[in-house]
Structures are given as C-alpha cells and as structure tokens.
VMD Tcl script that builds the backbone (N, CA, C; Angstrom):
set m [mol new atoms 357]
animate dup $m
set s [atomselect $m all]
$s set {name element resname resid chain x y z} {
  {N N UNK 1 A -14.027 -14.870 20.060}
  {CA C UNK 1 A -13.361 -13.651 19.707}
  {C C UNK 1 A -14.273 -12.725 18.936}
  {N N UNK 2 A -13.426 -11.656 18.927}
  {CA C UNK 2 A -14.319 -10.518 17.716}
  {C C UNK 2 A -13.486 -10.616 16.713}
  {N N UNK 3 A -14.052 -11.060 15.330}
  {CA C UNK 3 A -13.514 -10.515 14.053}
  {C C UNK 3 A -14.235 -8.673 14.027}
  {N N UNK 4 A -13.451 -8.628 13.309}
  {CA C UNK 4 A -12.788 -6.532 13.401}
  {C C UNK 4 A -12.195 -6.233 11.502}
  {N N UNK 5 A -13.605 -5.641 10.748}
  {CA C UNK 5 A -13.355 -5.427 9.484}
  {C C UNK 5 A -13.637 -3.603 9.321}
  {N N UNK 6 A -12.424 -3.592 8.039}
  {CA C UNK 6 A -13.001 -1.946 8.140}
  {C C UNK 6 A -12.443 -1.363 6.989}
  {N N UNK 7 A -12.201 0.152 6.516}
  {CA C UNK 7 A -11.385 0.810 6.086}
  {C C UNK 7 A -10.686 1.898 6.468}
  {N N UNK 8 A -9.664 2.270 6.135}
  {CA C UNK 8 A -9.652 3.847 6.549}
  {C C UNK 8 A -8.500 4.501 5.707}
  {N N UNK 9 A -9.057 5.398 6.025}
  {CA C UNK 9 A -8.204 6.825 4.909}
  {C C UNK 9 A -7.397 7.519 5.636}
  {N N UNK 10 A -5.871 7.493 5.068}
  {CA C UNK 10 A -5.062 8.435 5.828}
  {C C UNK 10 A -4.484 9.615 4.482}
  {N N UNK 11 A -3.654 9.897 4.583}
  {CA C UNK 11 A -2.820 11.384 4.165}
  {C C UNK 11 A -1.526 10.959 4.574}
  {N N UNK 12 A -0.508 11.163 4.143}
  {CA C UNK 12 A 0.941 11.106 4.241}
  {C C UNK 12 A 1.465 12.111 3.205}
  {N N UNK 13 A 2.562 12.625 3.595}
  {CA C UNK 13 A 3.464 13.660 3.796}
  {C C UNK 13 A 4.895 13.199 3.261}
  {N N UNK 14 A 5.216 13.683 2.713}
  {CA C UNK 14 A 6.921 13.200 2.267}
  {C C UNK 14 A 7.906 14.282 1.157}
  {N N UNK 15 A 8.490 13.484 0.814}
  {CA C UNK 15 A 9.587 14.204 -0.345}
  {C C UNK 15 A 10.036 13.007 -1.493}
  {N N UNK 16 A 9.460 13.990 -2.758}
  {CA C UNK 16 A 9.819 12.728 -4.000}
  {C C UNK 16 A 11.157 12.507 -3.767}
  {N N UNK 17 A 11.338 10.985 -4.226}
  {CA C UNK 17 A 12.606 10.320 -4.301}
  {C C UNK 17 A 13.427 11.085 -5.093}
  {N N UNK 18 A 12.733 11.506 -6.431}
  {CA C UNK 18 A 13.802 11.907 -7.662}
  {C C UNK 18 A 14.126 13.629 -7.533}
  {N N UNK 19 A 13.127 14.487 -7.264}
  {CA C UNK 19 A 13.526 15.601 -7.291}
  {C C UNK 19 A 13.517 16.110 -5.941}
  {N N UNK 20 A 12.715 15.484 -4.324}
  {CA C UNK 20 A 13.031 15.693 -3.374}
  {C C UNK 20 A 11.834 17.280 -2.968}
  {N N UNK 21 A 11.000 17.165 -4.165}
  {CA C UNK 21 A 9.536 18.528 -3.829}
  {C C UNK 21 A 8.926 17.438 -2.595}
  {N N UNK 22 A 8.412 18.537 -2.498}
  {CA C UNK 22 A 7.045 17.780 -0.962}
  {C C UNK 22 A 5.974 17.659 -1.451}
  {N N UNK 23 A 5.486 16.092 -1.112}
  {CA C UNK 23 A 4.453 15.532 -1.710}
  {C C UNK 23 A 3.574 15.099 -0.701}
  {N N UNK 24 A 2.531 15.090 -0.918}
  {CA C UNK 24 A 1.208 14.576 -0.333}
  {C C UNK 24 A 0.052 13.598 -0.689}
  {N N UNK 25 A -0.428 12.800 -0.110}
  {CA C UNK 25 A -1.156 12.142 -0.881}
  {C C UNK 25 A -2.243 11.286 -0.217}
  {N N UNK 26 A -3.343 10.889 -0.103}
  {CA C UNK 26 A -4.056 10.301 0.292}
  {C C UNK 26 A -4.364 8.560 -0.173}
  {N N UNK 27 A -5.163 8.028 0.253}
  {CA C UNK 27 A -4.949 6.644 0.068}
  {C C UNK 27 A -5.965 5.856 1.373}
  {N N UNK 28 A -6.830 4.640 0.720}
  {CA C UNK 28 A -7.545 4.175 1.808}
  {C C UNK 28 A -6.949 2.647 1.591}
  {N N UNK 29 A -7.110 2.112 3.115}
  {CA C UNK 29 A -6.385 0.949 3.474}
  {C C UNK 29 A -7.540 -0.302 4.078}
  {N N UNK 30 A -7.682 -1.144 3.750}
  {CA C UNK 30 A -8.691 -1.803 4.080}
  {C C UNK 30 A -8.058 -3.174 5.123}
  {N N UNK 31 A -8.951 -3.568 5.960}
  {CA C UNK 31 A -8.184 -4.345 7.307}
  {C C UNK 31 A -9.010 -5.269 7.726}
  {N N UNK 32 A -8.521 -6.374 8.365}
  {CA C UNK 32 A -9.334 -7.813 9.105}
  {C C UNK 32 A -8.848 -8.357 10.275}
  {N N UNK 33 A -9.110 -8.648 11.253}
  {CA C UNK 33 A -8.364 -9.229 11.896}
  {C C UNK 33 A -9.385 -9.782 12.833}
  {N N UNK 34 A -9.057 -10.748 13.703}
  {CA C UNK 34 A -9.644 -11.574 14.743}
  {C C UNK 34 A -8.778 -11.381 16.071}
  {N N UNK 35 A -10.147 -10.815 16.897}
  {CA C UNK 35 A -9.184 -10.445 18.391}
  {C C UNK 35 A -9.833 -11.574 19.312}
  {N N UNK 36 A -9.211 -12.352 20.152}
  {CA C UNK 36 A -9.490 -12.891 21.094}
  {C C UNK 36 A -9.701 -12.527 22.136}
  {N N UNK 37 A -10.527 -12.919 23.047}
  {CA C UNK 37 A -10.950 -13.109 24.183}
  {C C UNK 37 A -9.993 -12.998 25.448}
  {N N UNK 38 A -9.762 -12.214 25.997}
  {CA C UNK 38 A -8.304 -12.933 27.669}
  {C C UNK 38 A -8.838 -13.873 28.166}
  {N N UNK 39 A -7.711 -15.193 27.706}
  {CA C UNK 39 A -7.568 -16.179 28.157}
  {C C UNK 39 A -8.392 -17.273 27.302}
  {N N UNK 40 A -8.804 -17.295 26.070}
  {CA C UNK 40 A -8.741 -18.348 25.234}
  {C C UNK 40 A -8.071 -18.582 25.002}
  {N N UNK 41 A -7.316 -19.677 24.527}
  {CA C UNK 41 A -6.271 -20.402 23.924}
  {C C UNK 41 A -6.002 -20.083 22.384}
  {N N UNK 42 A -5.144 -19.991 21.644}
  {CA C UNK 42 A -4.597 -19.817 20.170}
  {C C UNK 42 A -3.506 -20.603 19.532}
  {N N UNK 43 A -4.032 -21.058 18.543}
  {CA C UNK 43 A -2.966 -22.001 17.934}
  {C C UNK 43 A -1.387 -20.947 17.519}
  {N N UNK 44 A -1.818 -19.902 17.313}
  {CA C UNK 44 A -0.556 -18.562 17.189}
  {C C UNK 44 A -0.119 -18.220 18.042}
  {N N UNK 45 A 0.880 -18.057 18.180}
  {CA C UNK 45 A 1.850 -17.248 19.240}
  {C C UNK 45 A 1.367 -15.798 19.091}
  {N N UNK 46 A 1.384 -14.856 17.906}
  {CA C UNK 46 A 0.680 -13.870 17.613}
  {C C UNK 46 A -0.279 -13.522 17.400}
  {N N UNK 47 A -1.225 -13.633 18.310}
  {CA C UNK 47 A -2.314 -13.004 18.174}
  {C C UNK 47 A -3.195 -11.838 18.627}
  {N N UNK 48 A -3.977 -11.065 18.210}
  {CA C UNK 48 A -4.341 -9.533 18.924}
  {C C UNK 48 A -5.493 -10.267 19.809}
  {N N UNK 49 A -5.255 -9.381 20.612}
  {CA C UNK 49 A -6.710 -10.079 22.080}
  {C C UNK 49 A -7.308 -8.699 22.183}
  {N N UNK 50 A -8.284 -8.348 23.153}
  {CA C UNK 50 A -9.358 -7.716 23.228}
  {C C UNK 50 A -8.899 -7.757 25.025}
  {N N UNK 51 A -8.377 -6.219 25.020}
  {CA C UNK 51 A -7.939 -5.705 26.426}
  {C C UNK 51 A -8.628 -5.038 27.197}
  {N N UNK 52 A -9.372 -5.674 28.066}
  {CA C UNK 52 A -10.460 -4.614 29.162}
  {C C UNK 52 A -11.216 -3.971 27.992}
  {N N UNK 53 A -12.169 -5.216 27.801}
  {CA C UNK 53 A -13.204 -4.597 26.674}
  {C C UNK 53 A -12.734 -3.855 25.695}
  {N N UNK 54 A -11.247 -3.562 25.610}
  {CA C UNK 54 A -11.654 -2.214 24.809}
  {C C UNK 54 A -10.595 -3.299 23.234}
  {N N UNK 55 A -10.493 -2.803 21.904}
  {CA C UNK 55 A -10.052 -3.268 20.863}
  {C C UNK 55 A -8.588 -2.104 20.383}
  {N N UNK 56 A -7.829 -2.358 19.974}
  {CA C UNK 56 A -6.558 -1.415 19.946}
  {C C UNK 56 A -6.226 -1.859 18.331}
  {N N UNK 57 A -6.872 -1.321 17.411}
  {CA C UNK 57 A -6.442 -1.321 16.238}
  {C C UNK 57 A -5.058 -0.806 15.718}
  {N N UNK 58 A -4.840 0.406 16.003}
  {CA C UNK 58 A -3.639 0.942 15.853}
  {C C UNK 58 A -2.431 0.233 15.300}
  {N N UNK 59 A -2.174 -0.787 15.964}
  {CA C UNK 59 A -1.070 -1.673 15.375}
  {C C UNK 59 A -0.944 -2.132 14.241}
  {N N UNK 60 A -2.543 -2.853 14.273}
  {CA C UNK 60 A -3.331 -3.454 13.036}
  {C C UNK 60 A -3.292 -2.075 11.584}
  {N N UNK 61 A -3.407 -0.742 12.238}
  {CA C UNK 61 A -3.801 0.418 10.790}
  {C C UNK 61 A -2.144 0.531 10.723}
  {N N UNK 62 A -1.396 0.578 11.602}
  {CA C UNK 62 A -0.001 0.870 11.433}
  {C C UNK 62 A 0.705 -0.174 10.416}
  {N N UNK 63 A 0.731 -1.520 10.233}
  {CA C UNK 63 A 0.840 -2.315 9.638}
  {C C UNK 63 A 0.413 -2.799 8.368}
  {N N UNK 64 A -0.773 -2.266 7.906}
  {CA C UNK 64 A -1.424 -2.357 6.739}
  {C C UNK 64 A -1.095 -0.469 5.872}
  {N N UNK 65 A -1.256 0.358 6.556}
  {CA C UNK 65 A -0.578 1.189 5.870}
  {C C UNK 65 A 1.234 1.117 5.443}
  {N N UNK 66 A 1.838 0.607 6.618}
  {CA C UNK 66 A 3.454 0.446 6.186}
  {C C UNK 66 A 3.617 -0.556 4.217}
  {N N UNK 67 A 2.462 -1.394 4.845}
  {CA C UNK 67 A 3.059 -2.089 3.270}
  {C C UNK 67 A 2.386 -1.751 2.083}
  {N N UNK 68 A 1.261 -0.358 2.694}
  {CA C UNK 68 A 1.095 -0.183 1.143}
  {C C UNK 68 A 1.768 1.053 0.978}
  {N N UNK 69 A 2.600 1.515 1.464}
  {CA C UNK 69 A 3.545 2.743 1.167}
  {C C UNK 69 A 4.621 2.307 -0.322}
  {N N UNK 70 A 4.347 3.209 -0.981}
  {CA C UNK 70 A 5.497 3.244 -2.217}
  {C C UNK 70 A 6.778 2.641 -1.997}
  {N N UNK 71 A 8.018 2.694 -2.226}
  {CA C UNK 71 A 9.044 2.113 -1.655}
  {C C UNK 71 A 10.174 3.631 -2.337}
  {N N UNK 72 A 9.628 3.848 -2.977}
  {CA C UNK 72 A 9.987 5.465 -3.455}
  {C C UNK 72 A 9.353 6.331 -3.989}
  {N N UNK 73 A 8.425 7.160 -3.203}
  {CA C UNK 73 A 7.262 8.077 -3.465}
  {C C UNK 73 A 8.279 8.656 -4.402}
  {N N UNK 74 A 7.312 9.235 -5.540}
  {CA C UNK 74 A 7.603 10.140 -6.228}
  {C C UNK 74 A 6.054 11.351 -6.822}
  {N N UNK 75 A 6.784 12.478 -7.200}
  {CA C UNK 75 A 5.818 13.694 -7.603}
  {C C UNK 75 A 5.044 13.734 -8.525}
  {N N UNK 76 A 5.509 12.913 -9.901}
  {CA C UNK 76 A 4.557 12.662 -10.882}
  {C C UNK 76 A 5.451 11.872 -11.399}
  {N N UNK 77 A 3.999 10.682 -12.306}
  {CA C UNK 77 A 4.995 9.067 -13.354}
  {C C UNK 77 A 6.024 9.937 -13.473}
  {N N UNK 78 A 6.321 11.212 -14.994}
  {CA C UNK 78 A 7.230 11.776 -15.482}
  {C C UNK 78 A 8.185 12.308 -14.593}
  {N N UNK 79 A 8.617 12.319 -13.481}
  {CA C UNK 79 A 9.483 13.216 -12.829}
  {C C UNK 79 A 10.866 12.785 -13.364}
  {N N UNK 80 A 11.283 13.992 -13.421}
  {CA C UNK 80 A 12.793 14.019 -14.292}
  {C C UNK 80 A 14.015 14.310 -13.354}
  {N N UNK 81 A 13.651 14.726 -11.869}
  {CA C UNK 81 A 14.602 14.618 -10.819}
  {C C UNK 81 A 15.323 15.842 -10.976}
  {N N UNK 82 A 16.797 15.543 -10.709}
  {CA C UNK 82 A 17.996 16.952 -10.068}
  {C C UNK 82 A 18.922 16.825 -11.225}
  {N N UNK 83 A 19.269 17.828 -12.252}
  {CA C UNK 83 A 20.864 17.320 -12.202}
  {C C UNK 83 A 21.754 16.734 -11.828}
  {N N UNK 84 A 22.383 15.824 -12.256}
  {CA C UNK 84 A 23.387 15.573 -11.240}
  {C C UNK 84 A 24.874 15.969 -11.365}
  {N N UNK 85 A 24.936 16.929 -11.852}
  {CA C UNK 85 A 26.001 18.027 -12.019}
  {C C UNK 85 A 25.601 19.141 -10.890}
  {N N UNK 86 A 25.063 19.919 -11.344}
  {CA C UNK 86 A 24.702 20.944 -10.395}
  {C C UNK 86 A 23.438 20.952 -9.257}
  {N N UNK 87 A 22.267 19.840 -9.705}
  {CA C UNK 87 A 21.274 20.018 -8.580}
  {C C UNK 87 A 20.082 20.466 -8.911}
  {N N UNK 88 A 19.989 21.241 -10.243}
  {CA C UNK 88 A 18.968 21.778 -10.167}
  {C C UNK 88 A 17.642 20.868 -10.876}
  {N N UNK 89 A 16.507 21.777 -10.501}
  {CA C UNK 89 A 15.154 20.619 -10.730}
  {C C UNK 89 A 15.017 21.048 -12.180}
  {N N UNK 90 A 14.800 19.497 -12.452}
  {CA C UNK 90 A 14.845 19.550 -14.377}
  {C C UNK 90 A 13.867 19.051 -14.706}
  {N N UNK 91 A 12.704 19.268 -13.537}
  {CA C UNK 91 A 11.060 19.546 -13.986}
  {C C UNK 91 A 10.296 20.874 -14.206}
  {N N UNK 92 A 11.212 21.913 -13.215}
  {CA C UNK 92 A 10.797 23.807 -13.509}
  {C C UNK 92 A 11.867 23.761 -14.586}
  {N N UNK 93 A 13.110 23.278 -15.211}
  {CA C UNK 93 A 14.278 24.001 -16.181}
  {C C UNK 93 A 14.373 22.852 -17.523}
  {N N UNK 94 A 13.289 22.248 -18.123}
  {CA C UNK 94 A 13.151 21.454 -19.043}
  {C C UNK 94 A 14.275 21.577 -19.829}
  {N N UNK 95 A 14.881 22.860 -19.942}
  {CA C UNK 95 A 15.845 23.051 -21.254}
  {C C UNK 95 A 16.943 23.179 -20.792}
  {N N UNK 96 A 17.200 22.499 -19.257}
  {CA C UNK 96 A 19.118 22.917 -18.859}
  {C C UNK 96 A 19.503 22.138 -19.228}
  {N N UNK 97 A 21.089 22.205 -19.784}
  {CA C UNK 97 A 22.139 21.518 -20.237}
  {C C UNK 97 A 22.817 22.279 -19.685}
  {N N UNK 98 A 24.580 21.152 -20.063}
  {CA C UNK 98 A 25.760 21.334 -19.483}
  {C C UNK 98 A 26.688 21.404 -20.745}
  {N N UNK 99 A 27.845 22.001 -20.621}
  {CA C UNK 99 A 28.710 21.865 -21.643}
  {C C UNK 99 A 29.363 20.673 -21.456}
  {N N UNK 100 A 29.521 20.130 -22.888}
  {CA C UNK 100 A 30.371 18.555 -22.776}
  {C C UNK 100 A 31.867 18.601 -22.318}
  {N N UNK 101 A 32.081 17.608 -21.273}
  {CA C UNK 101 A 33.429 17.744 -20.112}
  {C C UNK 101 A 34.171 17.463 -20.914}
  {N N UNK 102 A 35.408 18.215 -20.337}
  {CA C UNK 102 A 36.616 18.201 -21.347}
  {C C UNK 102 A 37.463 16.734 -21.708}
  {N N UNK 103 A 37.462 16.303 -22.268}
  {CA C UNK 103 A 38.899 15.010 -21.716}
  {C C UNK 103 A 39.706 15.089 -21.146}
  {N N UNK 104 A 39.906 14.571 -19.941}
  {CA C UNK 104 A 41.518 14.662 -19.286}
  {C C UNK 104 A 42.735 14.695 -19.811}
  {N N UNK 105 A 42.777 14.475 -20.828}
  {CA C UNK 105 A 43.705 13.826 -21.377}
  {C C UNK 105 A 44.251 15.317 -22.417}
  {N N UNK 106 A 42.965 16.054 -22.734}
  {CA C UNK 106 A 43.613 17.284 -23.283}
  {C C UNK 106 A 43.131 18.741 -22.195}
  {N N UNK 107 A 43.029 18.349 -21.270}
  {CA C UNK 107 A 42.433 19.528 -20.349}
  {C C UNK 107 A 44.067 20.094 -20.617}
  {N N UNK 108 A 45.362 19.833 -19.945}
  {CA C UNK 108 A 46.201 20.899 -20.514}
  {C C UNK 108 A 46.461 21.377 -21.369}
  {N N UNK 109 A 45.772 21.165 -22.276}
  {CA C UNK 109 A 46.280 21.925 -23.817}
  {C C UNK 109 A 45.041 23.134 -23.598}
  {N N UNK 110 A 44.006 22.637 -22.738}
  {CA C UNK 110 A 42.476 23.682 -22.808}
  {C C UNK 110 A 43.764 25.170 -21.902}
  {N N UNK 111 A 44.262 24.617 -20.885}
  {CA C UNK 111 A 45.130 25.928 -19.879}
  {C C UNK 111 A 46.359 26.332 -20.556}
  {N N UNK 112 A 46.738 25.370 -21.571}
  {CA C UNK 112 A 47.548 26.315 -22.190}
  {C C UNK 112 A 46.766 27.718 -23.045}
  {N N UNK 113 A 46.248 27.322 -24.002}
  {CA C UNK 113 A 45.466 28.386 -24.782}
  {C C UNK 113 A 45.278 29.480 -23.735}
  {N N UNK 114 A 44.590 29.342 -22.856}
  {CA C UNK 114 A 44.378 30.256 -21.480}
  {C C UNK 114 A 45.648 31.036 -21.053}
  {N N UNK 115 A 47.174 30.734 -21.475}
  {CA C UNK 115 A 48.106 31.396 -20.913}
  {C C UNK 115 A 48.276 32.222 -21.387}
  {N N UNK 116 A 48.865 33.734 -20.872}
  {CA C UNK 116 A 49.482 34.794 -21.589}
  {C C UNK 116 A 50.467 34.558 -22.129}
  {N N UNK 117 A 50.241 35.035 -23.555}
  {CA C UNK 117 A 51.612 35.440 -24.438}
  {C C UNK 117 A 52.628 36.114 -24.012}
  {N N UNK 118 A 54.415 35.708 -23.266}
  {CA C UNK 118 A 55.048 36.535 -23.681}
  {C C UNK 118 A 55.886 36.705 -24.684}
  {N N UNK 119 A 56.135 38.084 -24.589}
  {CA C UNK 119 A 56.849 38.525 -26.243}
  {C C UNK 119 A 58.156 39.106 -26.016}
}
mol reanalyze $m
mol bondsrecalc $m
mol representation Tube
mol addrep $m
C-alpha cells in the first residue's frame, strides 16, 4: 500500500451560537492514512484503497475536519449573545436592560391605577 501523510488548511463560514453574527475562521488539519493496493487482502472491513492509480483523499480531509469543528462556534471567549426578552445583541448594547416584570399576582392592581376616574 501507500501510507498518505499531510496537512491542510481550510476556512469555514458560519454563525455564532450565542449571538448568531457571521463568523469565519481558519484552521489546519493534519492526516494519515494507509491506502491499499486493488486486491490485497485487509484485516478491516474499512479500508481506503488506491483507485486506478489515482488516491481520493477527500473523504479522509472531510472526516478529520468534521471532528475538529467546535460543537458551538462562537464570535469571541466573551460573547454575551441576544436578549432573551427582546433579541437584541448585548455585545453592540452593553448597557440594555429591562424593567423588572410585574408579579402576576398584582398585575391587576398595575390596570387598575391605569383606569379612568369617574366622578
């Protein structure tokens, strides 16, 4: 067989997990594998062979990049994500807040005050 060593550098494209900006990023992946011959024998059921001379890595770069992918890219360590009231990114609005929710329990007394007086 041919053993088949290497590296390579890709670029990927996505959207942070937490705030959902578009991110980019580069990254090199390093690879090994042993291709057989058509028609040697292999103790594996899986093994890559060597097709009309030619070698088909692809599978091999597809596979070694899948597992070094993040499992939730994100934009930076600090990312502070969306509201989750309204949505907005609370990495451009450091200083949004919300007013504290009413209690259920006295929200009708909040719509009474709200009613017109009659006299």
């Amino acid at each position: 067989g041919v053993w088949v060593t290497g590296t390579a550098e890709y670029v990927l494209a996505g959207q942070c997990a937490r705030c959902l900006a578009d991110i980019a990023f580069a990254s090199e992946v390093g690879f090994e594998e042993l291709f057989l011959y058509p028609g040697t024998e292999a103790l594996e059921a899986d093994v890559s062979r060597i097709d009309a001379e030619n070698i088909d890595i692809m599978p091999l770069l597809h596979d070694q990049i899948v597992l070094e992918l993040p499992f939730s890219p994100i934009c930076q360590p600090g990312c502070a994500g969306l509201c989750q009231e309204c949505g907005v990114n609370l990495n451009e609005h450091l200083d949004h807040k919300h007013e504290a929710p009413i209690d259920p329990r006295w929200e009708a007394l909040a719509r009474f005050d709200q009613a017109p007086v009659k006299e």
